[in-house]
Structure formats: C-alpha cells, structure tokens
C-alpha positions in Angstrom: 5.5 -21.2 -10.5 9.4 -22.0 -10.8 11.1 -24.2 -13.2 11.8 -26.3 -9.9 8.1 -26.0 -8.3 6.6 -24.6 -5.3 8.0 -25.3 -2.6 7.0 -24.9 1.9 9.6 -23.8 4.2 9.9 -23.0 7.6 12.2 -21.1 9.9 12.3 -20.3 13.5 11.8 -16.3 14.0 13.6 -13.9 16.8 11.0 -14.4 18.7 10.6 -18.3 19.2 7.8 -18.6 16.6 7.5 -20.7 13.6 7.3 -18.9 10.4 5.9 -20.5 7.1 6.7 -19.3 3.3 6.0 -20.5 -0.2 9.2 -20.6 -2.4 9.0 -20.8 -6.4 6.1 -18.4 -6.7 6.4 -15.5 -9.0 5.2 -12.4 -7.3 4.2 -8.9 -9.3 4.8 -6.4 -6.4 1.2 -4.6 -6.3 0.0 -3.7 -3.7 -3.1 -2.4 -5.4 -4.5 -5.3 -7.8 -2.8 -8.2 -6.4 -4.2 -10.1 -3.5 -1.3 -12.1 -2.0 1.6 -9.3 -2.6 -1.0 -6.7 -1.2 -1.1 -8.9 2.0 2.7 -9.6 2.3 3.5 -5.5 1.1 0.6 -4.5 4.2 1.9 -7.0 6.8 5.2 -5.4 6.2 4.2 -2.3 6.0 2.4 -2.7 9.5 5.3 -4.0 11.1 7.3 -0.8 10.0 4.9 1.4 11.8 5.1 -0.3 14.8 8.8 0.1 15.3 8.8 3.6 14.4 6.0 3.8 17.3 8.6 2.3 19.3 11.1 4.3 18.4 9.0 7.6 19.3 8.0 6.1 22.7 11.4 5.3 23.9 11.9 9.1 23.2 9.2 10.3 25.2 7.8 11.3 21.8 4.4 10.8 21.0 2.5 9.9 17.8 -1.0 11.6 16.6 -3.2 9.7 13.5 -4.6 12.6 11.4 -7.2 11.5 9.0 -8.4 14.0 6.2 -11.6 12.8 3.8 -12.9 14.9 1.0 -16.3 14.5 -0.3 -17.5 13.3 -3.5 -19.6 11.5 -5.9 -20.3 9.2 -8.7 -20.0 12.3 -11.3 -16.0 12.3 -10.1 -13.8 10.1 -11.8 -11.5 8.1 -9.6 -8.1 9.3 -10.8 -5.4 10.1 -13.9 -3.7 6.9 -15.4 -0.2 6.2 -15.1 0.0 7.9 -18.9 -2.2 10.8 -18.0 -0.4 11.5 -15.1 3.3 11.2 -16.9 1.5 13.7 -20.0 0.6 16.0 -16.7 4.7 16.1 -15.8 5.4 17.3 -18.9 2.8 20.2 -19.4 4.1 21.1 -16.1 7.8 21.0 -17.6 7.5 22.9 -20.5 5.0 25.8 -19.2 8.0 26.0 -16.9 10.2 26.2 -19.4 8.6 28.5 -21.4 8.0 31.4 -18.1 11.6 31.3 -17.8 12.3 32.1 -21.5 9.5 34.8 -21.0 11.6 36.2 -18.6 14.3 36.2 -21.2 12.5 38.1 -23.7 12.1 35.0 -26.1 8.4 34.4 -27.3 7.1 31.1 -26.9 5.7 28.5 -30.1 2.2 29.2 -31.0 1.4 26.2 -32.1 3.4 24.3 -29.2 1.1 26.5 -26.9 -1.8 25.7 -28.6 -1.2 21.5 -28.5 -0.3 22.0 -24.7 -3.9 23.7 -24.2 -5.8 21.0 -25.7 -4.0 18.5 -23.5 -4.6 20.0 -20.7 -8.4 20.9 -21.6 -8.3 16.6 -21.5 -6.7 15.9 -18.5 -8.7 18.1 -17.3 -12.1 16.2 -18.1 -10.7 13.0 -16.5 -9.2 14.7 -13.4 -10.2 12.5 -10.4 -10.8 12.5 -6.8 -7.5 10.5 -6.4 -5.5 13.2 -8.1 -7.2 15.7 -6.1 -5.9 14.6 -2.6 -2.4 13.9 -3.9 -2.3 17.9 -4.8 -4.3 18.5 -0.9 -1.6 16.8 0.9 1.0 18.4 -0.7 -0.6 21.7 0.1 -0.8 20.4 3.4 2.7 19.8 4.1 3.9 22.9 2.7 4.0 27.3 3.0 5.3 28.4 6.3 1.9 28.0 8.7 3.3 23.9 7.9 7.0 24.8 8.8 6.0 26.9 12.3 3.9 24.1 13.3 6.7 21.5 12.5 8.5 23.1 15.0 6.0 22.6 18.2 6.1 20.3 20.8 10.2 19.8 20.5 9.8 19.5 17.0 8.2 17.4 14.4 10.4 13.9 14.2 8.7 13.0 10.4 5.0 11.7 9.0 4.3 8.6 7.4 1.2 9.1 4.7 -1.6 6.1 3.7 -3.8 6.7 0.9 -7.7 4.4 1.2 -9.9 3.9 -1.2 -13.2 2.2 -1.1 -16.2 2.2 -3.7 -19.5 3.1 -2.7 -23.1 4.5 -3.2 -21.4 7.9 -4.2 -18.5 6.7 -6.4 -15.1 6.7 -5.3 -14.0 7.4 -1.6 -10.8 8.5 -1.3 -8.9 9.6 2.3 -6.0 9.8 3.8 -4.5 8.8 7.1 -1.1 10.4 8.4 1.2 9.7 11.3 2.7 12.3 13.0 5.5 12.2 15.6 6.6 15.0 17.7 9.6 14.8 20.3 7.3 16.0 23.5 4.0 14.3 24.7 1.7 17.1 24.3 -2.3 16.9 25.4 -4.7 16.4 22.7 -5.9 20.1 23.4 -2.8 21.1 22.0 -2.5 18.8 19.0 -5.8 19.5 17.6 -5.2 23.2 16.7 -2.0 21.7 13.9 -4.4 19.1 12.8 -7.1 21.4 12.0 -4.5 24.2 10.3 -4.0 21.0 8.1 -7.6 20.8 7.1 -7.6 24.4 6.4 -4.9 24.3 4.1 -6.5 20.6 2.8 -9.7 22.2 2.3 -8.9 25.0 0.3 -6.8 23.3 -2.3 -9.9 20.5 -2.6 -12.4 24.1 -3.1 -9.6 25.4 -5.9 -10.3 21.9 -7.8 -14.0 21.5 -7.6 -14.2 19.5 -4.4 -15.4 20.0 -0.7 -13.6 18.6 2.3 -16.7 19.2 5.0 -18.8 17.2 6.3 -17.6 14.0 5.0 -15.7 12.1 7.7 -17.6 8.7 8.5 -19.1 9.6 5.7 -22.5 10.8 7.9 -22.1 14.1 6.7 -22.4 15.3 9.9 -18.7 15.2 11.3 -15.9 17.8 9.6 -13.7 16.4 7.4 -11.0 15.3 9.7 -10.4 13.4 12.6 -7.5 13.6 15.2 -6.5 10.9 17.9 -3.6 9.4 19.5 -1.8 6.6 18.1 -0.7 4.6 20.8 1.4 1.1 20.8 -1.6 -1.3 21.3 -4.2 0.6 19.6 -2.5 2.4 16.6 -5.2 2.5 13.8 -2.8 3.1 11.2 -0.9 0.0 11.6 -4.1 -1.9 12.1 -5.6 -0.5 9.1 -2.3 -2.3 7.2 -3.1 -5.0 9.2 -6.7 -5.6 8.2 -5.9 -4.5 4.7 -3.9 -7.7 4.3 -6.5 -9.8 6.0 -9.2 -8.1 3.9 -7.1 -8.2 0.6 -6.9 -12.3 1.5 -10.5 -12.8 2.2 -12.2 -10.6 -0.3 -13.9 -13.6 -2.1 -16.2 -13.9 1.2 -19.2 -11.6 1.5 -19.2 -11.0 5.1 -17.3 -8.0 5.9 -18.0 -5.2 3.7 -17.6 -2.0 5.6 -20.5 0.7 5.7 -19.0 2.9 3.1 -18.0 1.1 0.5 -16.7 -2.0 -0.9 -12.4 -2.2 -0.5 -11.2 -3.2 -4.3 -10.2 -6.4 -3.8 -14.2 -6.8 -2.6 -14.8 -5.1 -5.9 -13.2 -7.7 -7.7 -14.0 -10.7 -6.1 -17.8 -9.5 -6.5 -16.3 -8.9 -10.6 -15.2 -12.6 -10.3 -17.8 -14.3 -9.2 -20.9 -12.4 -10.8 -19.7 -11.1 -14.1 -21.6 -7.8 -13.7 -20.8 -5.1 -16.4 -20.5 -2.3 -14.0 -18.3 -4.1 -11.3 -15.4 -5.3 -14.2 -16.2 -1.2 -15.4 -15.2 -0.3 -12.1 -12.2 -2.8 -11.6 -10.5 -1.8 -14.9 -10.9 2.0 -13.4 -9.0 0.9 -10.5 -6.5 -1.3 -12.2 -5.9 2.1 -14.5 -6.0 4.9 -11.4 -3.6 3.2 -8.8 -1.0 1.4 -11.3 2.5 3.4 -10.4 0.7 5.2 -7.5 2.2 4.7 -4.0 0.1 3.4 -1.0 2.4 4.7 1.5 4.9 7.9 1.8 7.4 8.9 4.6 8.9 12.0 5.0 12.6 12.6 4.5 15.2 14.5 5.1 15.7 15.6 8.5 12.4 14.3 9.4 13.3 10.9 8.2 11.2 8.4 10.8 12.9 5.4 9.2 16.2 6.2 9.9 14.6 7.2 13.5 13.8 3.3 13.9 16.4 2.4 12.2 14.6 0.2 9.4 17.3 1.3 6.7 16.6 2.2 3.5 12.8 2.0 2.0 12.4 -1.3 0.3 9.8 -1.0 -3.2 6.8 -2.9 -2.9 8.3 -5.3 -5.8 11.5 -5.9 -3.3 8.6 -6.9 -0.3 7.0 -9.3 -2.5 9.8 -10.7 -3.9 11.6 -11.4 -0.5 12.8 -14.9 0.0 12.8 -16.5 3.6 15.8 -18.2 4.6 14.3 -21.4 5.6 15.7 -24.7 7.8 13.5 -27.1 5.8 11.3 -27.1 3.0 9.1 -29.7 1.1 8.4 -29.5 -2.3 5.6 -29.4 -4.0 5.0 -31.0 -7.2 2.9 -29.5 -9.7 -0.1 -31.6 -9.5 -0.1 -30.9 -5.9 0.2 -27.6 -6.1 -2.7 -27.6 -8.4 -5.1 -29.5 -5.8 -3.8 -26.7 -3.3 -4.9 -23.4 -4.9 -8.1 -25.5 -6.7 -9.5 -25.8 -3.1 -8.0 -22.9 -1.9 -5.7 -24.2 0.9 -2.7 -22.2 0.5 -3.8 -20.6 3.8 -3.9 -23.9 5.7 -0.8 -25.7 4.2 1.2 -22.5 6.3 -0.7 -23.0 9.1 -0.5 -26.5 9.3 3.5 -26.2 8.6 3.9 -23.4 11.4 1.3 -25.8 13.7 3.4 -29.1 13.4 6.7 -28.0 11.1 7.8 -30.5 8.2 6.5 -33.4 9.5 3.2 -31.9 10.5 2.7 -30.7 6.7 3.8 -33.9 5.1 1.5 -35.5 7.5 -1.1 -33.8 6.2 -0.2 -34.0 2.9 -0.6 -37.6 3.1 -3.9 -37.5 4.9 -4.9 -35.8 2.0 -3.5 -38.7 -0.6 -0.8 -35.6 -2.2 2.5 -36.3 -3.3 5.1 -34.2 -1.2 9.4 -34.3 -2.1 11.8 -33.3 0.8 13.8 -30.3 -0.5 16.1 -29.9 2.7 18.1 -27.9 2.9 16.4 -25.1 0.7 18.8 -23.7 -2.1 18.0 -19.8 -2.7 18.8 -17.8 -5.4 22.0 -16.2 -5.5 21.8 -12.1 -4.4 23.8 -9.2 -5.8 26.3 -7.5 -3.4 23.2 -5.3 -1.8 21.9 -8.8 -0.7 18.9 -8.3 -3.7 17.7 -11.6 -5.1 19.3 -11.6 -8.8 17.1 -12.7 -11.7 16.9 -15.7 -13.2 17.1 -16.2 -17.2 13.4 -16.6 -17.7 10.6 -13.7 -19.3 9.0 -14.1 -16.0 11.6 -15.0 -13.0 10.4 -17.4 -9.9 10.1 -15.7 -6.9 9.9 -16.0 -3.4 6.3 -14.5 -2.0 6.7 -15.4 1.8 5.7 -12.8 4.4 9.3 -13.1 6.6 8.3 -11.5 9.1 4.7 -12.8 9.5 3.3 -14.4 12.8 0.7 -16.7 14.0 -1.7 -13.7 14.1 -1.5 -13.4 10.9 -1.7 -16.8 9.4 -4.8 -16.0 7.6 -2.8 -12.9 5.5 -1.4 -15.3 3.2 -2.8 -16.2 -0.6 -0.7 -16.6 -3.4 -1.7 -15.3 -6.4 0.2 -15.0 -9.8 0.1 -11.4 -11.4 1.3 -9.4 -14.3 4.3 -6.7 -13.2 3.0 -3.7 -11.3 5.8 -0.9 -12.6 7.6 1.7 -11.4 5.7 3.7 -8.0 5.0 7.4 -7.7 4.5 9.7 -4.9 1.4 10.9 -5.5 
C-alpha cells in the first residue's frame, strides 16, 4: 500500500463506460505467480489481440489459431530456473567461442572443457518439458520449409505466441497456442498443409530431446498433436484464453472450474493455501522457479511486426501493465483500516463494481452501508512520469503503484484482485 493509502477512482472510457481502478497499490508485474497483475497483464494482453484481429480483417487478411501440445509425464521436470537457464547461455557462448578458435588453429583449455561438461551433464538432468517447447517453436519458425510457407497466401503479416501450462495426473502440461495472419483469406484446406509442416518440424525437435508430440492434443491421446482453426473476431480462442486466464487467475480460490486436464497454477496455489499439502507447495515452488523471467506471450518482429500492423506502438513489459496508473475524474480514499475490512472479506471485486455501477457516490454509499470510513481525494494527484510518459519511482525500497486494468470493461468486472507481490525480474523469450 502507499504512504498516502489506497485509493478508488473512476473515469469515463472511449466508449461511454465507467471504468474503476485502485490507486496506492504496489504491483510486482508477474504474470505467472501473481493473481491480480496476472489478470490486469491478460486483460491487456486480450485486448491487444483483438485489435490486431481488427487490423487483419480490415485488410481482407485472415487469422488461423495453431495449437502444438507435446506429451509427457510426471518423470519430466517442468522447466530450467531463471539460473539454469542464464548458466545454459553461457555454455552456449563459450562452445561458440571455442569452434571459432578451432578454426584458428588455437587448442581449447582442458580443464575449462572439462568444467563446461559437467555443467552441462546437470542441466541436462533437470531439463524440462517447458524448456523443451521453447527449443520446438524456435525450430518451428525457422529453416527454409518456414520461410516458403511465410510467403503463401499474400504473405505472412507476423505471429503472436502463448505458452499454457496446467498440472495434472501426468505432471506438467505444457502447449502452445500461435496466431497467424496472412494478407489473403484462404480456405481451411489450404491452411492446414503449413500448420501441419509446423508439427513436423515441432515434432522432430521434441523426438531429438526425449519427448513425443503425438497423440496428445486434448490430451485423449487419440487426436495428433496439433489443432488448426480459424480465429475469427467474435470467437477468437486466443484472446479468450487471455480472457479467462484473468478471470481464472482471480477466482482460483473457488473449486468449481478446474478444467479436465489439469489444475491452472493459480488453482495449484490456492489448493497450496488452503490445504497445506506437501506436494501441492512442492509443486508451487517448481512453478514459482520454472516461469520466473519467462515470457507468457511473444510477437514476431521485423517485417512481420503485427503490432505495428495495429498500430499498438511499442511492446509494453508486463511490470509497465501492472504498474499503469488510470487517469481518474474522482477518487475516494481509503484509509487503512478500511482497506483492511476490504481484502479481509475479499471485496476488492465489488468495491469496483459498485463504483462503475453508481460512480463516487454509489461507492461511498456503500461504504457507509457497511459502517467504513471513506476520504474524498478529488481530484486524484498521480505520480509524476519521465519524458516517455513512464510513471517515475518514488523514494521508497518498494514504490506505490497504480494496479488498475485501464482498459477494463463491465465484462470484466470480476478480473480484478489486488494482491501484493515480491518483484518478478527481467522476462525472456523463451
């Protein structure tokens, strides 16, 4: 919380709606362990997608979901840490380095050699299913079967990548869904063929690392490993898997809900929560290890770059999403030992609905009706911003921020739960 308290605002939107924030909340920007910047990062997220649908329609373009599974089991571990993986970079580095002084006649360290061997025989042991579909889908968006195909149906306008994860009967599930956008409209008949030249390529790096890519989609093991459809405007499963992500991510304390293959994370550790079992915080610290620096979503760039398409500008981090403050026409503040009855009883949920519902007054109404002391804090005074219009931080170990969802809706009223992290670090593209 800030040195000046929480605090509700509310603005008007483009579109006519009322749009409710909480101000003076510090926010860790993970989208992977934290429940309310994991909603506001996926709402976002969502939104994103649907413009760069947009975008592709008003083309003529189209837009295809690809989604590529692998299979596994509870003998796989889930993924490299954010060490592991840095330790992986520099193996990488220096047998590089030390080919091209081959090539030079020099003759490498022994004992240098030696030391990298051992550290690779360990990452080896706790290579995961997680690392294994980072290396897949780079396979799959590379060599020149990838380039020819880029180049059908008046040419491939870019991809966005979503990594899943679930936890289940057979360990760790872990798939990929990718949007991609062509210039033409082509039948389904003629996009399947790429999408299946991408399981073929997915497929055989998963065989070179130990894993198997058949079978494995809806996890029935009856259905190959990958699944092709068209993503259109009102039912674009991509976007709606962001979508329910951050209404899952801010209900995961319920037990209705869980999905037929697995328990999401934030299920995992509401189960860890609220039953203590051994294997379920074993499972949760696995997680919190795997995904810290990963990246949930990845776009493609260059001259393929769908953001620029839909003109959203330049990629925001997920710390930047969280941290967004809402410019707001009112606010009422909240002092601390209201703030206190509000996330004891779990009503940071209502307290935006009832301020997008009946504004200002509506809330301090409420408020009221509740016997909770409420202070008008109108008009709301936000932190200054550095010339790129970035919040700048305040003198503190842990700075206040802003954890609103500014471009939220009514439809999503129930993606909002604050929650107070530790800092999520630097992201990755793997």
């Amino acid at each position: 919380m800030s040195d000046g308290g929480v605090t509700v605002g509310v603005r008007t939107g483009s579109d006519g709606t009322a749009v409710a924030g909480y101000g003076g909340v510090s926010t860790c920007g993970s989208v992977w362990v934290c429940p309310q910047c994991a909603a506001v990062i996926a709402t976002r997220r969502a939104s994103e997608l649907a413009d760069v649908l947009r975008a592709v329609d008003n083309l003529g373009g189209s837009s295809w979901l690809v989604t590529l599974t692998v299979q596994h089991s509870r003998k796989h571990p889930l993924g490299w840490s954010r060490d592991e993986r840095a330790t992986n970079r520099r193996l990488l580095e220096r047998a590089s380095w030390r080919r091209h002084l081959a090539e030079l006649g020099d003759e490498p360290d022994p004992d240098e050699v030696a030391a990298d061997e051992l550290a690779r025989e360990a990452l080896d042991a706790t290579f995961g299913t997680w690392d294994a579909v980072g290396e897949a889908w780079a396979a799959v968006t590379s060599g020149g079967t990838w380039v020819k195909d880029q180049r059908r149906h008046g040419g491939l306008l870019g991809w966005v990548r979503a990594v899943e994860t679930t936890h289940g009967r057979s360990g760790w599930h872990v798939h990929v869904h990718a949007l991609l956008c062509f210039a033409d409209d082509p039948p389904l008949s003629e996009v399947h063929p790429i999408a299946e030249r991408m399981f073929t390529r997915w497929k055989r790096k998963l065989n070179a690392r130990g894993y198997d890519a058949s079978g494995d989609f809806a996890q029935d093991g009856k259905v190959p490993g990958f699944d092709v459809r068209r993503a259109e405007m009102h039912d674009n499963a991509m976007s709606n898997y962001l979508v329910k992500l951050a209404h899952e991510v801010t209900s995961g304390h319920r037990k209705e809900g869980r999905r037929p293959g697995g328990r999401t994370p934030m299920q995992l550790l509401a189960d860890a929560v609220e039953t203590y079992a051994v294997a379920d915080l074993g499972r949760w610290a696995q997680w919190e290890q795997a995904s810290a620096g990963r990246r949930q979503l990845t776009w493609s760039g260059r001259d393929r770059d769908l953001r620029a398409l839909a003109q959203l500008g330049p990629e925001q981090t997920d710390e930047e999403i969280a941290a967004e403050e809402l410019p707001a026409d009112d606010r009422v503040g909240l002092p601390p030992e209201t703030w206190g009855w509000v996330r004891a009883g779990q009503h940071e949920t209502t307290v935006l609905t009832v301020t997008e519902d009946g504004g200002i007054d509506g809330l301090t109404r409420w408020l009221d009706q509740h016997d909770q002391a409420w202070i008008i804090a109108s008009p709301a005074e936000l932190r200054p911003r550095d010339p790129s219009g970035r919040p700048l931080r305040r003198p503190s170990d842990r700075p206040p921020r802003w954890s609103d969802e500014a471009h939220g809706s009514p439809a999503h009223r129930h993606d909002r739960l604050i929650h107070v992290s530790a800092g999520a670090g630097t992201e990755e593209r793997s």
